[in-house]
N, C-alpha and C positions, 0 to 999 in steps of 0.2 A: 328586370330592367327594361323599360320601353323609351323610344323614340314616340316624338310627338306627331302626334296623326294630325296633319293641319294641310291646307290645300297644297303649300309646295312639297309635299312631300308625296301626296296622292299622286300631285302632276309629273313628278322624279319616275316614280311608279309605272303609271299608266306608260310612260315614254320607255323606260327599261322593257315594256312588254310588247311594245308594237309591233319588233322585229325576233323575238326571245325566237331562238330555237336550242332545244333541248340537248344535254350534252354536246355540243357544237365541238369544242376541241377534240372532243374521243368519236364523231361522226356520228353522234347521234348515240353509241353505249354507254353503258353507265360506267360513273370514273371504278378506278377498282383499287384495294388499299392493299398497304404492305402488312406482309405475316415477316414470322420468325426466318430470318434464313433469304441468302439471297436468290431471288428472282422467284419469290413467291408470293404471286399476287391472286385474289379474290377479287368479285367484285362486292361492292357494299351490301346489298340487300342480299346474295348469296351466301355472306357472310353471317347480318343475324340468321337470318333463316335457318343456318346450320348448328348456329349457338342454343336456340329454340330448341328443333329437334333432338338438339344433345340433352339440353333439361329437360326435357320430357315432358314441355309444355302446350306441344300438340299432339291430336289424333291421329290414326292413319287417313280419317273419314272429315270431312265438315265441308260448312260454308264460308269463304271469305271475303268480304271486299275489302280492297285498296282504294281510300280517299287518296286524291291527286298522284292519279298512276302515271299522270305524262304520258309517254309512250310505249310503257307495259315494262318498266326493267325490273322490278321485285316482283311481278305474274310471272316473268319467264321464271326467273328462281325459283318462285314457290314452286308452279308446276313441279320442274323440276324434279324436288327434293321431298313433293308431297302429289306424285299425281293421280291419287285417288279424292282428290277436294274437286270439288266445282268454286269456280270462282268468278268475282266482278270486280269490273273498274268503274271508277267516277273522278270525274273531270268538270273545272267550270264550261269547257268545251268542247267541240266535237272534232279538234283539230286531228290528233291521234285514234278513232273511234277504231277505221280499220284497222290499222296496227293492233290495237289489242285485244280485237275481238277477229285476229288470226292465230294468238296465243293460243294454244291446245288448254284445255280446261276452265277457256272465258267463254262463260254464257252469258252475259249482261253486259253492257259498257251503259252507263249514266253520264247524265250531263247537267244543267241548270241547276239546278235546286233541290237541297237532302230532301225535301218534303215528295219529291215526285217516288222515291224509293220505297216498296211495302214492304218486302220480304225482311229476315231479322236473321242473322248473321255469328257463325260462333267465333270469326275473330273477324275484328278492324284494323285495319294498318291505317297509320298516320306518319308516313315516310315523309321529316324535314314537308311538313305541313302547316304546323301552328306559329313555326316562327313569323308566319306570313301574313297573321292573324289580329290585328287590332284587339278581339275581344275574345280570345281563345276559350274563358269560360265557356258564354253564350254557345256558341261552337260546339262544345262537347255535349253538353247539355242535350244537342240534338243527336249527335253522334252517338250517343251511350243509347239511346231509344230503339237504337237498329240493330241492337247487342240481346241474343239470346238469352235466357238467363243466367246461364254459366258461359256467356260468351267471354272472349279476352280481346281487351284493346293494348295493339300494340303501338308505343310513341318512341318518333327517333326524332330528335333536333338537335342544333347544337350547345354545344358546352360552351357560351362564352366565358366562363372561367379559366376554362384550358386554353381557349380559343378566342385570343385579344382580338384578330382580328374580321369576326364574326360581328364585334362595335361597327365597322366601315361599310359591311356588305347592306347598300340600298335600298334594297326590298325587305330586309330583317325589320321587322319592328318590333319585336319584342324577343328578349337574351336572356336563356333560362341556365337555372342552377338547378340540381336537386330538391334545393330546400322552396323555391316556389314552385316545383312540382309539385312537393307534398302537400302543401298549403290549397293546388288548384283541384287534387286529386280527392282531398279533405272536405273540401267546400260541395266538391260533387256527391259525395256520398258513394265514395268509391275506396278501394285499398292497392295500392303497388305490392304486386305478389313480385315481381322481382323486379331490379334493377342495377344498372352500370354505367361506367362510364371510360369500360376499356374493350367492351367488343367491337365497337369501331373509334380507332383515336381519337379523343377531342370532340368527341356526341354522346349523347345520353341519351339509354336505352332503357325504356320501361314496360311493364307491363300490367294491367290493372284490369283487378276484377269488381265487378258491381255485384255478384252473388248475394251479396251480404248487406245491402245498403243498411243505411243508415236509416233511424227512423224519421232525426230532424235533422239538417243541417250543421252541421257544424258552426260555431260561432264565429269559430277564428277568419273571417272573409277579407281579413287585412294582411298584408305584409307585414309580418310581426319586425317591428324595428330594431332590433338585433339583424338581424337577415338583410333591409333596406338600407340599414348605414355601411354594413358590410360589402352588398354591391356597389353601393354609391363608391366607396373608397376606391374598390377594384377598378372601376369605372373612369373614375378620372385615376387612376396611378396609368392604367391602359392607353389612355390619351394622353397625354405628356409624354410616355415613352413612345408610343407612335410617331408623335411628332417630332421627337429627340431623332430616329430613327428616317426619318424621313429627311431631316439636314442632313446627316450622315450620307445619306445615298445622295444628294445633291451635291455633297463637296465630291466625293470620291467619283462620280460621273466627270469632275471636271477636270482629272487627270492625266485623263486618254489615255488610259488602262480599258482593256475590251472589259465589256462589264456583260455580264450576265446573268437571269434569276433563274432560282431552283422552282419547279411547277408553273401549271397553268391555270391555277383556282382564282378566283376572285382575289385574294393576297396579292399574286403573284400581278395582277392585272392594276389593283392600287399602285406597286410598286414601281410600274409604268406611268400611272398615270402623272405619280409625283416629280417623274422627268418631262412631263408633257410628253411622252411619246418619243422622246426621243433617248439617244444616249445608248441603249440597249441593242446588244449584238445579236442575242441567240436568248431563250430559253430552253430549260432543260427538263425530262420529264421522264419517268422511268417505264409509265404507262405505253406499252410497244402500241395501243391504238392511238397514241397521241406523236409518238415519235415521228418524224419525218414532215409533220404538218405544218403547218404556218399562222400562227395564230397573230392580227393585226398585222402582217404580211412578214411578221419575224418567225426565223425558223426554230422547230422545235427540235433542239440534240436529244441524243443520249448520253448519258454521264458521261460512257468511254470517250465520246468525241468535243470535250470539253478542252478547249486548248491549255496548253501552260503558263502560265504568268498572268492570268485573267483573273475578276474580282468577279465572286460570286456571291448574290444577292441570296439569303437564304430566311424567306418570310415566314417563320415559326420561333415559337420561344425559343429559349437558348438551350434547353436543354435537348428539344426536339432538333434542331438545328445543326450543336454540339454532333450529336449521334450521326445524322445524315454525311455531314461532313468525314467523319472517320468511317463508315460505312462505306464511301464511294471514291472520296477525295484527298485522303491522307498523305497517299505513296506520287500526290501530283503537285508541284508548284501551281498552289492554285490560294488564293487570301480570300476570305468571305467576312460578309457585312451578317449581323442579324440581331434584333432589337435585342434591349437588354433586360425585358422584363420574362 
């Protein structure tokens, strides 16, 4: 599923990145997710990294770069959990260069354009990269050339399947499933040696090897329409319920009930935005690097300090939602809002 690439949409863009800074709510770390068990959190790229080394899908030894490493948060992990690798960053800029080439085992940081790159690499990371992508083909196309023989490319974006509200976030233009995964992965002349879609909630984790290309192309270069009318559907059922959901938070704001949202992700940020700004008491966030901060000059709680008799805004499907709520908020006089798809 893609949004239309047309100038207001570039110019949405361009303006979203004027001021962009990285991780901003967690000061600049990377957000981190929830495991099994309370107050056990990872952060994201430490998390595949670990799932990886558990399959036994890397070396003790190699080469890696990280397309759009930001500010180095999956270098430090890898390091990390692999620090017999040399490793690189590349970035469209040279905003974060020191940062990552302070990282212990960064020897390179890149910048402008794949073409300036010679060296050839036994894994690539594509960390929530391609959603960002117009022409993700094209894109890999060039990425796969920098891939040793038996190199591995690893791809994380997200699931809008899982994840309705991945439709809203701005800069996304294009909302994958599995199945045009396999479709883009097909066309290249490449095979998913593994994949998921629960190592990190609500993204989809792959892996893929070119060892074995193909000799022609694959034919199939279309979205087979089984698959196309399927997202269509999803897509608009996604919208309607969004919007059904966003009445919702506009009547129950008007009751002068303290109202407040669960997280500080882009969701959580929609859900303000459908107040204008206003209406909203506190957000809440379990993230201890995000606790205590102020995000739009509201403050960030922690579950425990969530008052009583308050409506909590809970922007994830209902099942995810359902969970969070008896996880933290059961035993509280506390009523929650959360769409219904």
């Amino acid at each position: 599923m893609q949004k239309r690439n047309d100038q207001a949409w570039r110019g949405e863009v361009e303006e979203i990145y004027k001021n962009y800074s990285i991780y901003h709510q967690g000061n600049g770390l990377e957000q981190v997710i929830f495991q099994n068990g309370p107050g056990l959190f990872k952060n994201r790229s430490f998390q595949i990294i670990s799932k990886l080394k558990e399959y036994g899908f890397l070396s003790n030894t190699g080469k890696l770069l990280d397309i759009g490493c930001g500010n180095g948060g999956f270098l430090k992990s890898f390091q990390e959990l692999f620090p017999n690798w040399v490793n690189s960053g590349y970035e469209i800029d040279e905003k974060y260069k020191e940062n990552v080439l302070s990282i212990p085992n960064v020897v390179n940081f890149y910048s402008s354009d794949l073409s300036i790159i010679k060296e050839k690499f036994d894994v690539i990371t594509l960390i929530h990269v391609l959603e960002h992508l117009s022409d993700p083909w094209d894109y890999l196309n060039k990425v796969k050339d920098l891939l040793l023989p038996d190199g591995i490319l690893l791809i994380e974006v997200p699931n809008f399947r899982e994840n309705p509200f991945d439709l809203i976030i701005a800069d996304h233009i294009v909302h994958y499933s599995l199945d045009t995964f396999n479709l883009i992965v097909n066309k290249l002349g490449g095979e998913i040696v593994y994949q998921s879609e629960n190592i990190v909630h609500r993204e989809i984790t792959i892996c893929v090897s070119f060892s074995n290309l193909l000799k022609e192309k694959s034919k199939s270069e279309k979205v087979p329409p089984e698959v196309k009318n399927l997202n269509l559907v999803i897509t608009n059922e996604y919208i309607y319920n969004l919007e059904k959901f966003a009445n919702t938070i506009v009547a129950e704001s008007k009751t002068g009930v303290s109202l407040g949202i669960f997280g500080t992700s882009i969701a959580a940020t929609w859900v303000l935005s459908v107040l204008g700004g206003e209406s909203i008491s506190y957000f809440v966030d379990e993230d201890i690097n995000r606790i205590g901060r102020r995000i739009f000059d509201i403050p960030i709680l922690s579950p425990e300090n969530v008052s009583a008799d308050s409506i909590l805004v809970l922007p994830f499907k209902k099942e995810i939602a359902s969970s969070i709520f008896h996880r933290l908020f059961l035993n509280k006089k506390i009523n929650y809002l959360s769409p219904e798809f």
